[in-house]
C-alpha positions in Angstrom: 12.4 -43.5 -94.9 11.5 -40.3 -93.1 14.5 -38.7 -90.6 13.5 -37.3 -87.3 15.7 -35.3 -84.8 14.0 -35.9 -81.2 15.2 -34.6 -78.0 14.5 -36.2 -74.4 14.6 -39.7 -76.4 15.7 -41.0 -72.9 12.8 -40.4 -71.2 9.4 -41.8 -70.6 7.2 -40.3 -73.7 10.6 -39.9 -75.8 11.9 -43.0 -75.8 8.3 -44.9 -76.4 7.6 -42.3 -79.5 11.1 -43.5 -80.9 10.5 -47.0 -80.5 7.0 -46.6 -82.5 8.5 -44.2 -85.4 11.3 -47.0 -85.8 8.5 -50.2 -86.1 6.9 -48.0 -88.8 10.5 -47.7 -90.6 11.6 -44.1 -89.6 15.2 -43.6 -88.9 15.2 -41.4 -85.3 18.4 -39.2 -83.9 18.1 -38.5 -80.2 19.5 -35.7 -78.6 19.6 -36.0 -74.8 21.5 -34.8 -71.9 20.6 -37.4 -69.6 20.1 -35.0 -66.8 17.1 -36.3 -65.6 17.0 -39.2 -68.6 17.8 -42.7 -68.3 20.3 -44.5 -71.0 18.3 -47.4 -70.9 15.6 -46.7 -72.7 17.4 -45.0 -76.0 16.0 -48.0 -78.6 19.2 -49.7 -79.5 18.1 -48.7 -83.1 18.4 -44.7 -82.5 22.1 -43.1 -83.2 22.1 -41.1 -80.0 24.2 -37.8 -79.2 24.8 -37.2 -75.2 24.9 -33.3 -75.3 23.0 -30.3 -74.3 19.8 -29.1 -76.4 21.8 -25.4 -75.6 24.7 -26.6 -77.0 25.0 -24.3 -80.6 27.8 -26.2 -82.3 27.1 -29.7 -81.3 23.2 -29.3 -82.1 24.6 -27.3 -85.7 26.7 -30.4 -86.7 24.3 -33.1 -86.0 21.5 -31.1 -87.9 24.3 -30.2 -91.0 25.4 -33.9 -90.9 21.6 -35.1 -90.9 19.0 -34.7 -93.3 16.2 -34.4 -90.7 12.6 -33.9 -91.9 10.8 -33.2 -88.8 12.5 -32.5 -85.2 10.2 -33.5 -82.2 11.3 -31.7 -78.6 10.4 -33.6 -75.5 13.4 -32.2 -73.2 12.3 -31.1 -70.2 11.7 -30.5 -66.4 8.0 -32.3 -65.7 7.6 -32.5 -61.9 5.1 -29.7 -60.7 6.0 -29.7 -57.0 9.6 -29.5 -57.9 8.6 -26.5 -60.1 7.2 -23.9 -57.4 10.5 -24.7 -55.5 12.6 -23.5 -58.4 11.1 -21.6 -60.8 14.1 -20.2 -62.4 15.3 -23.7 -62.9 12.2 -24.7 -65.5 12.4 -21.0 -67.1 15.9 -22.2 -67.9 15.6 -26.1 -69.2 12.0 -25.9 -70.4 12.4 -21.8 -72.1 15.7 -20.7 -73.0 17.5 -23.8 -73.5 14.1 -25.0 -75.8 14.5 -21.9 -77.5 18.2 -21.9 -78.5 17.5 -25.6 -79.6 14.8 -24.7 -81.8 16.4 -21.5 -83.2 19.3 -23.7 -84.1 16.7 -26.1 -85.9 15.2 -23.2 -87.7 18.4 -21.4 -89.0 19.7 -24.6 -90.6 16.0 -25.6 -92.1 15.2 -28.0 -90.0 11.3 -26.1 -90.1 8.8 -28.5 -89.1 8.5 -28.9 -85.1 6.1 -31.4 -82.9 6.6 -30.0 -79.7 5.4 -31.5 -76.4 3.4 -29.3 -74.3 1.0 -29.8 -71.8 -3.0 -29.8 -70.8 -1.5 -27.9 -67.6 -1.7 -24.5 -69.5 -5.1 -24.6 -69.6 -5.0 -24.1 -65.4 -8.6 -24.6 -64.0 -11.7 -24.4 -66.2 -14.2 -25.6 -64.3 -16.1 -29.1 -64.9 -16.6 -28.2 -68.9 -14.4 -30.5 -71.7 -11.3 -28.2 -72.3 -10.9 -27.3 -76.1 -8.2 -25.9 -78.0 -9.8 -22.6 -77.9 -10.1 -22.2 -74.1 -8.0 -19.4 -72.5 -4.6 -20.0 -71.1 -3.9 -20.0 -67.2 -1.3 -21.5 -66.2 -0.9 -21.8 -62.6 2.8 -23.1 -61.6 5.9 -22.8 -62.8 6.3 -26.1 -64.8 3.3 -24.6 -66.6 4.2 -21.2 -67.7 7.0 -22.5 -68.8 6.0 -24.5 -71.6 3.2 -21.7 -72.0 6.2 -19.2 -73.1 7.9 -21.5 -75.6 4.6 -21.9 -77.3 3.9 -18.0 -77.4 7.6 -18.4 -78.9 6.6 -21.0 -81.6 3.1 -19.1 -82.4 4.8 -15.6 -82.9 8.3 -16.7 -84.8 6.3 -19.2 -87.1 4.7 -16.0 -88.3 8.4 -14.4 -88.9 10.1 -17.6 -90.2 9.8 -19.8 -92.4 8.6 -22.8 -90.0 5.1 -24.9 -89.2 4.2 -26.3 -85.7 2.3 -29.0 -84.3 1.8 -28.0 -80.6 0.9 -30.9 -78.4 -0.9 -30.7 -75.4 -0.4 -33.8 -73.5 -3.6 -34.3 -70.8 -2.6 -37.4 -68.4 0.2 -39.8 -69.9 -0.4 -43.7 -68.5 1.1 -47.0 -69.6 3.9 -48.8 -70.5 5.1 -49.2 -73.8 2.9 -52.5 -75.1 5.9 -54.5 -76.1 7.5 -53.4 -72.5 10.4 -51.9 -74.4 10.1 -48.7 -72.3 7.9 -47.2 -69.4 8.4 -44.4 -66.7 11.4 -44.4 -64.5 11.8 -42.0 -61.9 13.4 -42.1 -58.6 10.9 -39.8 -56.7 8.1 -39.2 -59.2 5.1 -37.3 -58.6 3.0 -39.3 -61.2 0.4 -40.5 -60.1 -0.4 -44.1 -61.3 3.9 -44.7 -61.2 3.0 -44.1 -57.4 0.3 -46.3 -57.1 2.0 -49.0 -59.2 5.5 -48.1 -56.6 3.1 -49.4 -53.4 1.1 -52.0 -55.0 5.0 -53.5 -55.4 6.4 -52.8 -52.1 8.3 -49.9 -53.2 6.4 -47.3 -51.6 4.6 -48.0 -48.0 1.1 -45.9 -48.8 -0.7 -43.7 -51.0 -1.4 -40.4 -50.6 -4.2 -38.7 -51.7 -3.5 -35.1 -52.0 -6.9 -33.5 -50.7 -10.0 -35.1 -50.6 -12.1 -32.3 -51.0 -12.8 -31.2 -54.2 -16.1 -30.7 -55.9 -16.1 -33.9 -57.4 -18.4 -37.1 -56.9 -15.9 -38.6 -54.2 -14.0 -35.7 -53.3 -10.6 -36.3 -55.6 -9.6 -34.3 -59.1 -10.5 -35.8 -62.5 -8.3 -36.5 -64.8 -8.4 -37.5 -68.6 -5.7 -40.6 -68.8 -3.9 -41.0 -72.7 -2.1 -44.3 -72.5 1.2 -43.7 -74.2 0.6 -46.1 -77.5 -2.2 -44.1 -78.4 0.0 -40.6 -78.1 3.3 -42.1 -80.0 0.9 -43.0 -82.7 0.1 -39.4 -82.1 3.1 -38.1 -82.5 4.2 -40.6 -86.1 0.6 -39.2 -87.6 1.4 -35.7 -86.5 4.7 -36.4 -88.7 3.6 -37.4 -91.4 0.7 -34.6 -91.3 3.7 -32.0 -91.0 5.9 -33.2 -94.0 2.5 -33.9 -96.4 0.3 -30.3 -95.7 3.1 -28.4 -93.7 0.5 -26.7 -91.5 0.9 -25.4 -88.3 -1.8 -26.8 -85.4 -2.6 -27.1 -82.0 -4.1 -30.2 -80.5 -5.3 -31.6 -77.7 -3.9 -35.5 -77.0 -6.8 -37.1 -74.6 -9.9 -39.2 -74.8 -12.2 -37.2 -73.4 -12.8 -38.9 -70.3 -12.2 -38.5 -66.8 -11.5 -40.7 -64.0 -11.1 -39.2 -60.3 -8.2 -40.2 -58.1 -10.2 -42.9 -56.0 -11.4 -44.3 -59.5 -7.9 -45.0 -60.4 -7.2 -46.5 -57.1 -9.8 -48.3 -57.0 -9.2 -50.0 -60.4 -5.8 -51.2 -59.4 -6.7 -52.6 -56.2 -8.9 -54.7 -58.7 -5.8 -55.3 -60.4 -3.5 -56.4 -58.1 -6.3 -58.2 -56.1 -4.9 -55.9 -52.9 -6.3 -53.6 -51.1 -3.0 -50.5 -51.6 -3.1 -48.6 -48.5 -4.1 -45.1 -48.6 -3.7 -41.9 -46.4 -5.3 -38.4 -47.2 -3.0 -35.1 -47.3 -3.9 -31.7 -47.9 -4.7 -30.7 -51.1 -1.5 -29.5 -53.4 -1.0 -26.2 -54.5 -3.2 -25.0 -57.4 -4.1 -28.7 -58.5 -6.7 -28.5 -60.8 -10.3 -29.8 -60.1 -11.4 -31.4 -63.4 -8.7 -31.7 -66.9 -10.5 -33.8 -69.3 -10.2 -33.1 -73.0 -12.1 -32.0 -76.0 -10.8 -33.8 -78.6 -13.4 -33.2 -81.3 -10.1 -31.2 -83.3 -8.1 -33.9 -83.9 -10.4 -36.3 -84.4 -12.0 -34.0 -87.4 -8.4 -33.4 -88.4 -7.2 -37.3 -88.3 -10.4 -39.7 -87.6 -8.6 -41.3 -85.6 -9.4 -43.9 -83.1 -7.5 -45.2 -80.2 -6.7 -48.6 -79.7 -5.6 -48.6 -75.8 -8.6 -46.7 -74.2 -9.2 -48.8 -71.7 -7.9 -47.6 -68.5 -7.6 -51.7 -66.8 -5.2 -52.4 -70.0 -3.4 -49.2 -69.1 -2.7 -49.6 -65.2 -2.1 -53.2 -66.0 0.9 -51.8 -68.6 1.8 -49.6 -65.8 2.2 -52.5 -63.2 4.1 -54.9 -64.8 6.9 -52.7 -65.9 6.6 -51.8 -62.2 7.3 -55.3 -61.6 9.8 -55.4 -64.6 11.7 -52.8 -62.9 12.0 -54.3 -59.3 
């Protein structure tokens, strides 16, 4: 029975990674604040501790009262819009409180971190797979600041005695496959969580932010990881940590892209219903093409996904959409 501390356990990718490390017979702690989680989806199994990721003493006693093997930190701001508008906001929730946390992890030997970061530091790289040894641009905000804490993680794992596994999460889709858990979000930005919101009568249209990109039909291409495949992710990534106590970055995609229109165009299919669609102007800095290399961890884990089909994804996405309403 392996221990894990994991923050955000009340969110979309937190909650479904818990529910997978308790099928394969882990015991999980959650730490969440429920500032933008939802109670709901903490797996009944989980002990769970409603406090701040900042908070020194309460994060101390848990981790002195625990013997934790790995901690896994998914608290955080995600919206990228929200982001330009306040800047200092995501410096605070997704930098300095991140880094107390993890400084509290590190001075009680709780040294082997999976951290949750994103393909968005990458920025824009042109039509080219993106690979772990591209340059880092991010362009907004939400962006830098998960850029910072892993600047943090790389330069202190050389000072302390702690190993990493850095994450970079490229397009997260799906629903947990047992419907356990999914993404809720009263105004999200997500893109197939929008789609699925109109297809359902939530939402009245679509909108397509820019439709003139130099793509083949005009809208960005993204690589789409459907959240089973990245919790497994996350449990190998666990057990990688405690048996060769490495430190690594990875990317977490398949390596295939699918534009905006694709997407919609597959869940009309779906929902056998043409969702109506308006055009906008493009958002600011949105990135043309984000598809990943994933030739690392694949050499690292020979892996292979078992949910890469994008129907079976949006399908997963509509019916907790459905679930939900």
């Amino acid at each position: 029975m392996k221990n894990i501390l994991l923050t955000g356990g009340a969110g979309y990718i937190g909650s479904s990674v818990a529910n997978f490390l308790l099928d394969k017979g882990f015991n999980v702690t959650i730490i969440d604040s429920l500032v933008t989680g939802n109670k709901k989806l903490v797996p009944k199994k989980c002990k769970l501790f409603i406090c701040d990721i900042a908070d020194v003493k309460k994060v101390t006693k848990i981790i002195q009262n625990n013997n934790f093997d790995v901690v896994m930190h998914f608290a955080g701001l995600v919206r990228v819009d929200e982001s330009f508008n306040k800047p200092k906001k995501y410096e605070k929730y997704n930098f300095i409180k991140a880094k107390i946390f993890l400084l509290t992890c590190i001075r009680h030997n709780l040294n082997k971190v999976i951290f949750s970061s994103t393909a968005s530091v990458y920025g824009n790289t042109g039509k080219n797979k993106i690979s772990e040894l591209n340059k880092l641009k991010p362009m907004n905000p939400y962006a830098k600041s998960k850029f910072k804490l892993e600047k943090f993680l790389v330069k202190n794992s050389k000072l302390k005695k702690f190993k990493f596994i850095i994450l970079r999460y490229f397009n997260v889709a799906g629903a947990d496959n047992k419907l356990r858990t999914g993404l809720i979000s009263k105004s999200s930005s997500n893109l197939i969580k929008v789609i699925c919101e109109v297809a359902t009568g939530k939402r009245e249209k679509f909108l397509i932010n820019g439709n003139n990109y130099n793509t083949k039909d005009g809208t960005p291409i993204r690589d789409f990881i459907n959240i089973n495949d990245l919790s497994e992710i996350h449990f190998l990534c666990a057990k990688y940590l405690i048996k060769h106590n490495k430190s690594q970055i990875l990317n977490c995609g398949y390596g295939k892209g699918y534009s905006v229109k694709e997407i919609l165009n597959n869940m009309n299919k779906i929902s056998r219903k043409k969702i109506p669609e308006i055009y906008g102007k493009r958002r600011l800095n949105d990135i043309e093409y984000s598809v990943a290399d994933t030739k690392k961890f694949q050499k690292l884990f020979r892996w292979k996904p078992k949910f890469k089909n994008i129907k079976k994804t949006l399908m997963s996405s509509l019916k907790w959409e459905k679930k939900l309403k």
